[in-house]
C-alpha positions in Angstrom: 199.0 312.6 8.8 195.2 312.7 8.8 193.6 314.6 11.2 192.1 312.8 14.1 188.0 313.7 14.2 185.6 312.3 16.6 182.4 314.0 16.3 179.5 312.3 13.9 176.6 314.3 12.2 173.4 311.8 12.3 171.0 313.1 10.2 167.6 311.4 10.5 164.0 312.1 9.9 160.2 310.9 10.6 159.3 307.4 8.8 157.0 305.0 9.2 157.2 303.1 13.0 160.5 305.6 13.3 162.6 303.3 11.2 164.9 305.8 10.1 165.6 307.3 13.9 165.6 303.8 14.9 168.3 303.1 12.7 170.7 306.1 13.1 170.2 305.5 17.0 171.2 301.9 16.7 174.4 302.6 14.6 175.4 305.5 16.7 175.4 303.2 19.8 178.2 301.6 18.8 179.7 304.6 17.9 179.6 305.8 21.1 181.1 303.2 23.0 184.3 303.0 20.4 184.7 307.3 21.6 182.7 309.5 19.1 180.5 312.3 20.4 177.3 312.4 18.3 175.6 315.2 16.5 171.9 314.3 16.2 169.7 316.4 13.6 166.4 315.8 13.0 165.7 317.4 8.8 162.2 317.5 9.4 161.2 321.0 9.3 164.5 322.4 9.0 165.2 325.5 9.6 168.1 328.8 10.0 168.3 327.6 14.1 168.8 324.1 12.9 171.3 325.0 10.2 173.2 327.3 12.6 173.2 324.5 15.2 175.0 322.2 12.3 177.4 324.9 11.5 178.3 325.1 15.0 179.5 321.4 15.4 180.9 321.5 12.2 183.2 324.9 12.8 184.7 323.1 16.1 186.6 321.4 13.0 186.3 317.8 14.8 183.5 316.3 12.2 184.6 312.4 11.4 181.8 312.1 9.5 178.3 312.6 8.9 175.6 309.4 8.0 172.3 309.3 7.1 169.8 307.2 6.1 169.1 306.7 2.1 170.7 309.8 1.2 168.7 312.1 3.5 170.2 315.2 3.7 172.8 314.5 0.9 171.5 317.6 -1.6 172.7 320.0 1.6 174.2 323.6 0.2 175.7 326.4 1.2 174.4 329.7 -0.6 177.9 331.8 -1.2 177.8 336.0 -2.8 175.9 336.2 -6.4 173.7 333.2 -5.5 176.2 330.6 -5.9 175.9 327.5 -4.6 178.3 324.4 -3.2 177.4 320.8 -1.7 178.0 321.2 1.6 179.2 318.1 2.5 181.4 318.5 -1.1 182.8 321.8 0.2 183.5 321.3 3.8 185.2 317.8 2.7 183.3 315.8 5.7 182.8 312.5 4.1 178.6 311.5 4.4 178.3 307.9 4.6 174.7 306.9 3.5 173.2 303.5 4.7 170.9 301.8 2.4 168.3 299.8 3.8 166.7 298.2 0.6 167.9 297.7 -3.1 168.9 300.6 -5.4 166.5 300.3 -7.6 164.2 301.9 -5.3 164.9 305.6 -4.9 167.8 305.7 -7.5 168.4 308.8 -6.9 169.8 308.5 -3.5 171.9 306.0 -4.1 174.7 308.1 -6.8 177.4 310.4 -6.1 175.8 313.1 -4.3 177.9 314.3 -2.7 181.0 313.0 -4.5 182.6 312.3 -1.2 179.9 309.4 -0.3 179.9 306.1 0.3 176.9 303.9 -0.2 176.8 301.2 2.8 174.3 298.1 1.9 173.8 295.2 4.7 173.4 293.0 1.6 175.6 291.5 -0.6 172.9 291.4 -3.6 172.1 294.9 -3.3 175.8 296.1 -2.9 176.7 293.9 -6.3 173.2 295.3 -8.1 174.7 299.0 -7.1 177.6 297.9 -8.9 175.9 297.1 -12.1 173.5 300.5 -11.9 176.5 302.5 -11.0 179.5 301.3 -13.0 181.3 305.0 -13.3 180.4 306.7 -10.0 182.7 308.4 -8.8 181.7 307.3 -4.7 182.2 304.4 -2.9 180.4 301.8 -2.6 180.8 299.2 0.4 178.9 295.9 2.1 178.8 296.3 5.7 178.3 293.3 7.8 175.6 292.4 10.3 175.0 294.9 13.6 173.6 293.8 16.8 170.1 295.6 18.0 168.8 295.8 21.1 172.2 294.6 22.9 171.0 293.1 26.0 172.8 291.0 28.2 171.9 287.5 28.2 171.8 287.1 32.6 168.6 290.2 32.9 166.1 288.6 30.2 163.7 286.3 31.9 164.0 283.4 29.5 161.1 281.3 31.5 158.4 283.5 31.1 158.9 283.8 27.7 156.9 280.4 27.5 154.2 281.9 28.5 154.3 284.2 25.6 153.1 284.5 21.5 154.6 284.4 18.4 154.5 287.8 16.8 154.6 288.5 12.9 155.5 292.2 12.8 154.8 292.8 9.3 152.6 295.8 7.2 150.3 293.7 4.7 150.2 294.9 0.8 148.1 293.4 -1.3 149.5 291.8 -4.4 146.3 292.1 -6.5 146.2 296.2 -6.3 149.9 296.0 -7.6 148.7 293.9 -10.6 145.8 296.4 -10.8 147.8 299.0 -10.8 149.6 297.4 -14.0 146.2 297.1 -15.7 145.4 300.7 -15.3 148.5 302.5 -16.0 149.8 300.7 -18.9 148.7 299.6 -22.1 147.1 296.1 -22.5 150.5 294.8 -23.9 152.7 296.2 -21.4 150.3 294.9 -18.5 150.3 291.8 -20.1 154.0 291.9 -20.1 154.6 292.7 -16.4 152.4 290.1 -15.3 153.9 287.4 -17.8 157.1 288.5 -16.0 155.6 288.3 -12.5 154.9 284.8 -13.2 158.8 283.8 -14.3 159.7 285.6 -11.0 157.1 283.6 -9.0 158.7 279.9 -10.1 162.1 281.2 -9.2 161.9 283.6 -6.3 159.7 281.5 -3.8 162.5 279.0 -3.7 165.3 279.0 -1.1 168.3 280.4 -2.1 170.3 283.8 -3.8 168.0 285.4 -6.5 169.1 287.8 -8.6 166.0 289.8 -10.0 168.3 292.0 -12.7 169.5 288.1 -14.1 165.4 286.9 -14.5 164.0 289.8 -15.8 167.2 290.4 -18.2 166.9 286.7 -19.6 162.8 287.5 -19.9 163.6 290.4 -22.4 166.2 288.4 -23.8 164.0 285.5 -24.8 161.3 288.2 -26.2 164.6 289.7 -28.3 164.6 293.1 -26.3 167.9 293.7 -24.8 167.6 296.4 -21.9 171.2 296.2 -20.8 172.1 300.3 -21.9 168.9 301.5 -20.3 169.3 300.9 -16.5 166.8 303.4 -15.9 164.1 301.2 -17.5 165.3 298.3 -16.2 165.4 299.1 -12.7 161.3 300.0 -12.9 161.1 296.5 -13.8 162.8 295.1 -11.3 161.1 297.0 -8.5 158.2 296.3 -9.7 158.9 292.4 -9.6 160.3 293.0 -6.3 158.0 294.2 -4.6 155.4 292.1 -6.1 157.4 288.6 -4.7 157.8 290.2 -1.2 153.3 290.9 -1.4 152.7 287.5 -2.4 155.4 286.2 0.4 154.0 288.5 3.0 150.7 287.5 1.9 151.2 283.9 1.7 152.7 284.0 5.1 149.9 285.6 6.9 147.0 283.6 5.4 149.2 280.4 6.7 149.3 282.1 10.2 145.3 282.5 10.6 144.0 279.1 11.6 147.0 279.3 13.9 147.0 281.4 17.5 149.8 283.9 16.3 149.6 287.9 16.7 149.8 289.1 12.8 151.2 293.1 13.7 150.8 295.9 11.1 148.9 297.8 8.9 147.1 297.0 5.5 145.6 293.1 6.0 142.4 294.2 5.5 142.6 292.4 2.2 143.0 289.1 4.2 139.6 286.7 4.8 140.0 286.5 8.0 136.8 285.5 9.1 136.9 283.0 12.2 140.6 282.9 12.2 142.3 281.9 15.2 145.2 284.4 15.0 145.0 288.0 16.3 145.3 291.0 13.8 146.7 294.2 15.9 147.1 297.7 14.5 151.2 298.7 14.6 152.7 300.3 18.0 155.1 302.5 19.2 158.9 301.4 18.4 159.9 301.5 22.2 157.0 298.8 22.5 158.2 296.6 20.1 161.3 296.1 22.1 159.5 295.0 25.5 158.0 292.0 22.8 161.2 291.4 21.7 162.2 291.2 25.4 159.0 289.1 27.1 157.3 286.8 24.1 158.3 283.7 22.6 159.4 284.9 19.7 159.0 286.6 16.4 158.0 285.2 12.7 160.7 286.9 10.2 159.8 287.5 6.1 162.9 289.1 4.8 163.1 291.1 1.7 164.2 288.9 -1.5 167.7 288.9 0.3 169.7 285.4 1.5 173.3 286.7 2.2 172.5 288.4 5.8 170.0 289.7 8.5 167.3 291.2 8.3 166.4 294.2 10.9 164.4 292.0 12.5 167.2 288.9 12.8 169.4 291.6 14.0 166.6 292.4 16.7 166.0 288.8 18.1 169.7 288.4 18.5 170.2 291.5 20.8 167.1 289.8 22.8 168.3 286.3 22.7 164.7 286.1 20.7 163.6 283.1 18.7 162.9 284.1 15.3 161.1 281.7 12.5 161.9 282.8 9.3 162.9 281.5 5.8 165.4 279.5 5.4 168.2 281.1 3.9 172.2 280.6 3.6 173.4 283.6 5.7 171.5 281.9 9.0 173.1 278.1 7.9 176.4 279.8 8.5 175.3 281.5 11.7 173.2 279.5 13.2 172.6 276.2 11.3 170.3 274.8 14.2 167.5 278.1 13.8 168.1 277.6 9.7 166.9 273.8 10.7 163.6 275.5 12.3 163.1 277.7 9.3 160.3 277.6 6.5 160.2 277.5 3.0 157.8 280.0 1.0 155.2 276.8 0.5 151.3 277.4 2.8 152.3 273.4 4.5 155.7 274.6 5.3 155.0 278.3 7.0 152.4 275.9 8.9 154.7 273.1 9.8 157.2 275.6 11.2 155.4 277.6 13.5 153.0 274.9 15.2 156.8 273.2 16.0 157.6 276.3 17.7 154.4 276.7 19.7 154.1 272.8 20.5 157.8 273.0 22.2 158.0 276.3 23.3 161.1 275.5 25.8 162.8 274.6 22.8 162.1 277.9 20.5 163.3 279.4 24.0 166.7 277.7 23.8 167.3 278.1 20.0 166.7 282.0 20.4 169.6 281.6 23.1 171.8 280.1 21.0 171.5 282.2 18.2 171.8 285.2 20.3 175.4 283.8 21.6 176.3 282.6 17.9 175.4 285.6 16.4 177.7 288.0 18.9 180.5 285.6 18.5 180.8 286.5 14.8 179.9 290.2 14.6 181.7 292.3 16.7 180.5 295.9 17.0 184.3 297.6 17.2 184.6 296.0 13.7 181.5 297.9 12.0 182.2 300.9 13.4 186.2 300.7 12.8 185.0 300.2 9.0 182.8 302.8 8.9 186.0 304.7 9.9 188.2 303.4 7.5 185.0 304.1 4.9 185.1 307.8 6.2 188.9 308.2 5.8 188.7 306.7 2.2 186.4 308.9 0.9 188.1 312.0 2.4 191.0 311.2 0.4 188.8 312.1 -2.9 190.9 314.4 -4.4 194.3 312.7 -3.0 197.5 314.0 -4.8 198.5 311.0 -7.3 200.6 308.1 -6.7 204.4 308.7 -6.7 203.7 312.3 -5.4 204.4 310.9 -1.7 207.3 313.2 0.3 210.4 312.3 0.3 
């Protein structure tokens, strides 16, 4: 019988507008309330007290778990006589689930075997099957976890008519897509910049449509229409697709923004000072605080969502509106259709007319945004339950403990 272990080691670190301690926070809510005592550790500036403090939770031999965010923390060791060293997480046996905010080709290196005990969680389903195709022989686990409520509130304490009153917030950090392609032109050699922007064009016909895009099929069939074939050289192949991926979310981002100017919006975030916007009627405000971002969540009409290139589930933002009963605009997409088919009616498609279109809707009838953010608050909590992430995440854990299981048909008698 497996032992029964209820503490969690979150490990979590600074990031930009906190999203790492955000997110560790947010998961071990629900933790929480299903009975797990939580072990916060903050890896920034880590030290002997810190390390003793972790040995301490870990020696009362009650350690579930431990989860991070992207790996951090997962290169751990302890130091053992003649300089010896062992993963700790490896050594100890306590199973390190690591949640992966964005695709894999973006920090490979978090996203392997290390430890061997791992499991790699992904809130998407085309990130979790990409990880699949990088990593075909790892020896961890790899698992999709569904959709997680943020910002729970209850429905009866948000005052729902003073929202009207409110703006429409697009909480977004601008990047320029021209530096990227500048970049290209001063790093690589005239053909090779050539190349990458050739390819940025086949990406650009295909990725601004609705729809499930998988950047590892276009920029494959690219090479293979040039007769290269990078299929054995994931390393290589990967650099090409982040680089096309983050050049399609720039030029969404980008598009999305220029549409909001002539339009009295709040754009939120850093790096638009690429944008004209000379006598524009929206508002351009530095980032804030996380714990501020939640009172807009809480008090303003709504917010204006770009996801990642993602359409099979919510973004952190989605997540957000729902645990505020919040309207959120954002691009249509098939994961909402199945939620909430009435907000996926509201959405936009990546076209200037469209993003346009969208928003002045929302803002002429702003008792209506009001009512779908309602809705898709309720429809969203009466698919995703809570107990069900976290009882996977425990099922995960217990999985990935069992490592070095004795084979099958070894069972007692």
């Amino acid at each position: 019988m497996v032992k029964s272990r209820r503490s969690i080691i979150a490990l979590y670190a600074s990031s930009e507008n906190d999203a790492i301690g955000f997110g560790m926070r947010s998961i071990a809510h629900y933790c929480e309330q299903c009975g797990y005592k939580i072990f916060y550790l903050n890896l920034d500036n880590f030290n002997d007290k810190k390390f003793n403090d972790l040995m301490s939770v870990i020696d009362c031999g009650d350690v579930a778990y431990c989860m991070t965010w992207c790996g951090i923390g997962q290169d751990m060791a302890l130091q053992f006589e003649g300089g010896l060293k062992k993963n700790l997480w490896e050594h100890l046996n306590i199973p390190m689930l690591k949640f992966h905010g964005d695709s894999p080709v973006y920090h490979i290196e978090r996203h392997g075997c290390v430890p061997n005990n791992s499991v790699n969680i992904y809130a998407w389903k085309e990130h979790f099957e990409l990880s699949k195709k990088i990593f075909p022989n790892s020896e961890s686990i790899s698992a999709q976890c569904e959709s997680l409520l943020y910002y729970d509130s209850l429905e009866s304490n948000i005052d729902f008519h003073a929202r009207e009153k409110g703006k429409l917030y697009f909480l977004k950090n601008g990047r320029d897509p021209g530096s990227l392609q500048r970049y290209w032109r001063e790093q690589f050699t005239a053909g090779m910049a050539k190349q990458l922007r050739d390819l940025s064009s086949e990406v650009l016909s295909i990725g601004l449509r609705p729809g499930k895009l998988k950047m590892d099929d276009v920029v494959l069939k690219f090479f293979d229409e040039q007769r290269i074939d990078l299929r054995g050289n994931w390393s290589l192949l990967c650099f090409y697709i982040a680089q096309m991926d983050d050049y399609l979310r720039r030029v969404k981002a980008t598009m999305v923004a220029r549409a909001l100017l002539p339009l009295p919006v709040v754009i939120q975030g850093e790096g638009w000072e690429y944008l004209d916007a000379g006598g524009a009627a929206a508002e351009i405000l530095p980032s804030q605080d996380p714990g501020l971002t939640e009172e807009l969540y809480r008090t303003q009409l709504g917010v204006i969502d770009m996801p990642p290139n993602v359409d099979t589930g919510a973004h952190d933002r989605m997540c957000r509106a729902a645990g505020t009963y919040s309207f959120a605009l954002t691009s249509r997409n098939s994961w909402l259709e199945e939620v909430c088919p009435a907000l996926n009616k509201a959405a936009y498609v990546f076209h200037p007319e469209s993003i346009q279109a969208a928003v002045e809707a929302a803002l002429k009838d702003p008792g209506l945004s009001i009512e779908l953010g309602r809705h898709y608050g309720r429809a969203f909590r009466a698919k995703y339950d809570p107990r069900d992430f976290v009882n996977k995440l425990s099922l995960l854990a217990e999985m990935a403990s069992m490592k070095d299981a004795r084979p099958a048909g070894s069972n007692p008698r």
